[in-house]
Structure formats: C-alpha cells, structure tokens
ROFISE-216034 format. One record per residue (C-alpha): y, z, x; residue in one letter. Coordinates in steps of 0.25 Angstrom, whole numbers, plus 2048, in hexadecimal, padded with zeros to 3 digits. Each point is the difference from the previous one (the first is absolute). Example, Ala and Ser with C-alpha at 12.3 -4.5 7.8 and 13.67 -1.06 7.14 Angstrom:
! residues 2
7EE81F831A
80E7FE806S
This chain:
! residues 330
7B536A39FX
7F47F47FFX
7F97FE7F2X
7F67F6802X
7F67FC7F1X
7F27F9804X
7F87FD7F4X
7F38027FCX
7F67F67FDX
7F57FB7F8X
7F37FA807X
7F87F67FBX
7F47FB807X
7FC80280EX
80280D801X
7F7806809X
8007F580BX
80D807805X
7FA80A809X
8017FD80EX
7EF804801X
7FE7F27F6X
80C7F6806X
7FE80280DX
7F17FA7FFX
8017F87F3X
8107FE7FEX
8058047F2X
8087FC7F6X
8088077F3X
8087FA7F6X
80B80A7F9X
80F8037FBX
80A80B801X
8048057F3X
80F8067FCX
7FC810802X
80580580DX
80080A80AX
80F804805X
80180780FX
80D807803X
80280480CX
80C805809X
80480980DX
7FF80E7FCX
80C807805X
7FE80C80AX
80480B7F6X
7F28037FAX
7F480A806X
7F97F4800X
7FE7F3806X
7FA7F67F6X
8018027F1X
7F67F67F9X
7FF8017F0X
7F47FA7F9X
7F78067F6X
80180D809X
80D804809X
7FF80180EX
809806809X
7FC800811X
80580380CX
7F57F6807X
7F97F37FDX
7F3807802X
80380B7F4X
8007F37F6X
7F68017F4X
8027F27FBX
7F87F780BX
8077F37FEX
80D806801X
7FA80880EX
7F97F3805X
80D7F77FEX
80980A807X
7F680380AX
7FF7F1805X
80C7FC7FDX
80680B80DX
80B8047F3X
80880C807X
80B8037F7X
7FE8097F3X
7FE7F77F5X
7FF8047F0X
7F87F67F9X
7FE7FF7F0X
7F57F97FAX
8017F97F1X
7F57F97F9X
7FF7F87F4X
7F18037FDX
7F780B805X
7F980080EX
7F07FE803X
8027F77F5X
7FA7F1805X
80E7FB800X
801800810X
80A80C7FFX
7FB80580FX
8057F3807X
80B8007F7X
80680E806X
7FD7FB80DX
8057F2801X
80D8077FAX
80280C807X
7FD7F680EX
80B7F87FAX
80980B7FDX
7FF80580FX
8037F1805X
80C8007F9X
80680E804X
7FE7FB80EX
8077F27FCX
7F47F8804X
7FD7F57F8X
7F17FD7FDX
7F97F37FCX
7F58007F3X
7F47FF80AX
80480A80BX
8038097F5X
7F27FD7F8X
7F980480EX
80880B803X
7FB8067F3X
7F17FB802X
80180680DX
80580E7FCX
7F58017F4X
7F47FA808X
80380680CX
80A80B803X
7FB8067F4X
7F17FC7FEX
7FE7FC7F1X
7F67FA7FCX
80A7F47FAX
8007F1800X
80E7F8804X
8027F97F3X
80880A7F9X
80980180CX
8027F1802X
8037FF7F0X
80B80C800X
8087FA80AX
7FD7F17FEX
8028037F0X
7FC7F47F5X
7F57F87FCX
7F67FD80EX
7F57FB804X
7FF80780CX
7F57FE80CX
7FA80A80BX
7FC7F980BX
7F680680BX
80A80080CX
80780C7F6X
80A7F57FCX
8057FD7F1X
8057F47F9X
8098027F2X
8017F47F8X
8088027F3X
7F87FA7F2X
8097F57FCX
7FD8007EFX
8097FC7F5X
80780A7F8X
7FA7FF7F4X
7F2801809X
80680E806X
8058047F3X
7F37FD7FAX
7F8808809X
80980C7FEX
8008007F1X
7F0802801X
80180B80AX
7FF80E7FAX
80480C80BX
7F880E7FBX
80280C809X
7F18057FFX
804811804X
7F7800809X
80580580EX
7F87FC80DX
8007FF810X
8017F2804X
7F980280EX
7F48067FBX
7FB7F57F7X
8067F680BX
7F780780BX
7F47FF7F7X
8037F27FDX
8037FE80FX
7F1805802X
7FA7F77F7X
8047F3806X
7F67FA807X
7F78037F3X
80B7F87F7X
8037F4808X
7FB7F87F4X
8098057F5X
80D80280AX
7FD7F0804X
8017FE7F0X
80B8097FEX
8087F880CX
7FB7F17F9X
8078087F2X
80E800807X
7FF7F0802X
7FC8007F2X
8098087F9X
80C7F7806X
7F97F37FFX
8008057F0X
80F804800X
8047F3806X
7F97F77F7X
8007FD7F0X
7F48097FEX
8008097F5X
80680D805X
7F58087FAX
7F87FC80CX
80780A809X
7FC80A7F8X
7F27FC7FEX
801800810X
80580C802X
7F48077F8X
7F67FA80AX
80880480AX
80280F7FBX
7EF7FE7FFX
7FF7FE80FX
80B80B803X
7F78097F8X
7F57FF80AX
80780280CX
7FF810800X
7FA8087F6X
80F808800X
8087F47FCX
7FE8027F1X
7FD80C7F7X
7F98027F4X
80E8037F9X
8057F3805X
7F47F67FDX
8028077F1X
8107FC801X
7FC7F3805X
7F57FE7F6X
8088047F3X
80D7F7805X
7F47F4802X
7FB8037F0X
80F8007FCX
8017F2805X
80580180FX
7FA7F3807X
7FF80980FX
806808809X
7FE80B80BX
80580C806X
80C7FE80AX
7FD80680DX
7F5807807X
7FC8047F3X
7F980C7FAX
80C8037F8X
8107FB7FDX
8047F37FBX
7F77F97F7X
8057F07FFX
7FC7F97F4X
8017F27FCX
8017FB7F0X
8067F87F8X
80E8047FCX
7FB8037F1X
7F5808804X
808809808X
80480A7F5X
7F38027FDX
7FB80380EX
80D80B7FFX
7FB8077F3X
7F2800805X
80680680FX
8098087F9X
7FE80C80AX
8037F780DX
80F7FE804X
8037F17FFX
80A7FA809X
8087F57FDX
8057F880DX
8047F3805X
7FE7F780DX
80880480DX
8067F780AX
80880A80AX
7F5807808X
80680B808X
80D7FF803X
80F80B803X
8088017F3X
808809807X
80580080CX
80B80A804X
7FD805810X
80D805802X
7FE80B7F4X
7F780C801X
C-alpha cells in the first residue's frame, strides 16, 4: 500500500505566463505557495480475486478489466504511459473540491505518478517528477494547462518559480521573515465561490487571446518581481494587496470567460467591506475567490459573504511526497 498527499496551492501573480504557447517566445514567471489542504492517493496491487482488473474510487466508482474502459482520464493517461500491467485499486481523497483554482488536476497527477514510483520502488527527484506531471497534462493528455501547478504540487512552499523558453524551470524559495509570512497570512481570506467550471476551456480561450494580450501578460510577469521585491522589504504589507487588485484587473481582460457577473459582484461587495484586492484562483470563471484585508476587516467581509464557504488554511512546505509506504502489503 502507497499514500502520497501533494498539496494544493494559492497563486499570486503571473499566472498566465505559465503556458507553454507564452514561455516559450517570452519566458514566464509566477510567484505562489502551497497551502495545508491536501490530496491523498492510495494505491496498492489489486489481488487476482475480483471480475475486475482495476478498481479506482473517486467521486464515481470504477471498476475495468482494461485500461481503455477508464472514465477518469488522468488516471487512464497515467496508467497508459506509465506501461502499468498489474491490476491496481486506486483511492482518491481531497481536502477541498476539484475545478476549484487550487491546482487540484496536477495535484492528482503529480500524486498518483508518485504513488506508481514508489510501487515499483523507484525513487524520483522533485524535477523529473514536476515534468513527468507537465508532460502527462500537456501532452499524453492534451489540456489546455500551464506547468506552474505542477511544479508547485510537487516542489511545495513559498517560490518564485521561472519558465524558461528551452521548456526548462528554475524554483527559487521566498526567503521572508516570519513575522513577514505570518503577516501576509493573516490578511489572506480563502472563500469557495460555488461556482463549478472546466479549466481547459477558459485556458484555451485565454490560449487564443495571446498574441492580442502581450501588453497585460508582460505586466502581469513584471507583477510577480513586484510582489516579492514588496515581501522582502519593510514596505507596508498593504501593498501586496493593493497589487493584487491590478493584477486581478489584467487577469480580467485576458478572456471574457475568466470572470462572471456573479463574481465581479462577490468581488465588488468584499472590496466595499474593506478588502484591499484579490482574485480568483486558477483559470477562473468560478472556484476560489482570494482576498486580501486587514485582519479586523475580515469578519466583516464573512457577514457580507455570508453564503460563500470560507476556508481557513495555512502555508505548506512538503510538496508531494509518500506517507505511506508499505510495497510488500496488498
């Protein structure tokens, strides 16, 4: 039996200048942390005592003869290009919900490729594992996905992370003080907006719009120097945040399908309650909505967001790793 956890994560700036169709003319850049909510992979030999092969147990239940007859693509990629023979039941676990801006796609995958490492008893380094997983998203399954959410489940912590042209990627760790980290936490605000939606559509839309959004991702690249030159200095923390709006500006205007209507509203009432900025995690278009406000603002910005989930979280430093690690049990 392997468990591996990989964590999700929290972008700040440069998302956007992750996809392979921007870095690979312009380079890119993001700067974002993993936070303590998890995705848990089991997975173990399944025994030759069943009608079936593999038995894989997410939201729905699966249970196939052949790799082919697999619903859940990820788990179908992975098996597929891994050359994985043996039968194999896999469980999945997550802390918070899928298609939620939290990177919870590269999540499953960096874990599951993990998981299927260690059953073999290979050991894997950090950057192999991180393209392994940018690999099987981008190309054996063809989404619409940029590489930072992969680099970040596995690398896990507080990075600064750099996509170079030659498909290459640097990860270099924030160094801040702990009162620096602790304050940024304590104006974060984390509110699950209800709001369900398909990544690779709004990706692919963005994707489309590039060449006519050079100026703003240019910007939105400078804003990741920024927002870590801010951290590292004395300036007042409320800087981040009044960044973070601008960037959420520019975000805005790269599709027409990353915001909606009901979340420029959530966004707009949390701003009258006193948030300083903030954005929706992810592709957009629904999720995670992230807010930044001074601590005693916070209760406000609840009552007035009374009908969204809010989520209380604090920084991870793991990224993905086995905290189980039986191979001789079933």
């Amino acid at each position: 039996m392997i468990i591996t956890r990989t964590p999700f994560r929290v972008s700040f700036f440069g998302g956007g200048t992750d996809y392979p169709a921007w870095y690979r003319e312009h380079g890119g850049a993001v700067l974002a942390t993993t936070i303590d909510k998890y995705c848990y992979i089991s997975c173990r030999r399944l025994p030759p005592f069943f009608q079936h092969k593999h038995r894989i147990v997410y939201s729905q239940i699966e249970n196939v003869n052949h790799n082919d007859e697999i619903q859940h693509p990820a788990v179908k990629a992975i098996l597929n290009w891994t050359g994985m023979k043996e039968g194999l039941e896999i469980h999945h676990d997550g802390d918070l919900p899928a298609r939620s801006g939290l990177g919870s796609s590269s999540a499953f995958t960096a874990g599951l490729t993990l998981a299927l490492h260690s059953l073999r008893g290979e050991m894997v380094s950090d950057k192999k594992l991180a393209e392994e997983a940018i690999h099987i998203e981008q190309n054996v399954i063809g989404e619409n996905v940029g590489s930072q959410d992969q680099v970040s489940a596995v690398y896990g912590g507080f990075n600064h992370i750099n996509f170079h042209q030659d498909d290459t990627f640097d990860v270099n760790p924030v160094i801040l003080r702990n009162e620096r980290r602790t304050e940024l936490k304590d104006h974060l605000m984390l509110c699950f907006t209800g709001l369900s939606r398909i990544a690779d559509e709004i990706a692919k839309s963005k994707i489309s719009n590039m060449k006519d959004r050079t100026t703003e991702l240019m910007h939105m690249r400078e804003m990741v120097d920024e927002g870590t030159a801010i951290l590292s200095s004395k300036s007042p923390i409320t800087e981040f945040g009044r960044l973070l709006d601008e960037s959420w500006q520019y975000k805005r205007n790269l599709s027409d399908k990353v915001s909606t209507p009901e979340i420029d509203n959530f966004y707009q009432v949390a701003m009258d309650a006193g948030a300083i900025g903030g954005k929706v995690l992810g592709a957009g278009g629904g999720g995670f909505l992230l807010l930044f406000a001074k601590p005693e603002n916070h209760q406000k910005i609840r009552d007035k967001l009374k009908n969204l989930v809010h989520v209380n979280f604090n920084y991870d430093d793991t990224g993905s790793k086995v905290v189980v690690y039986q191979p001789n049990g079933l």
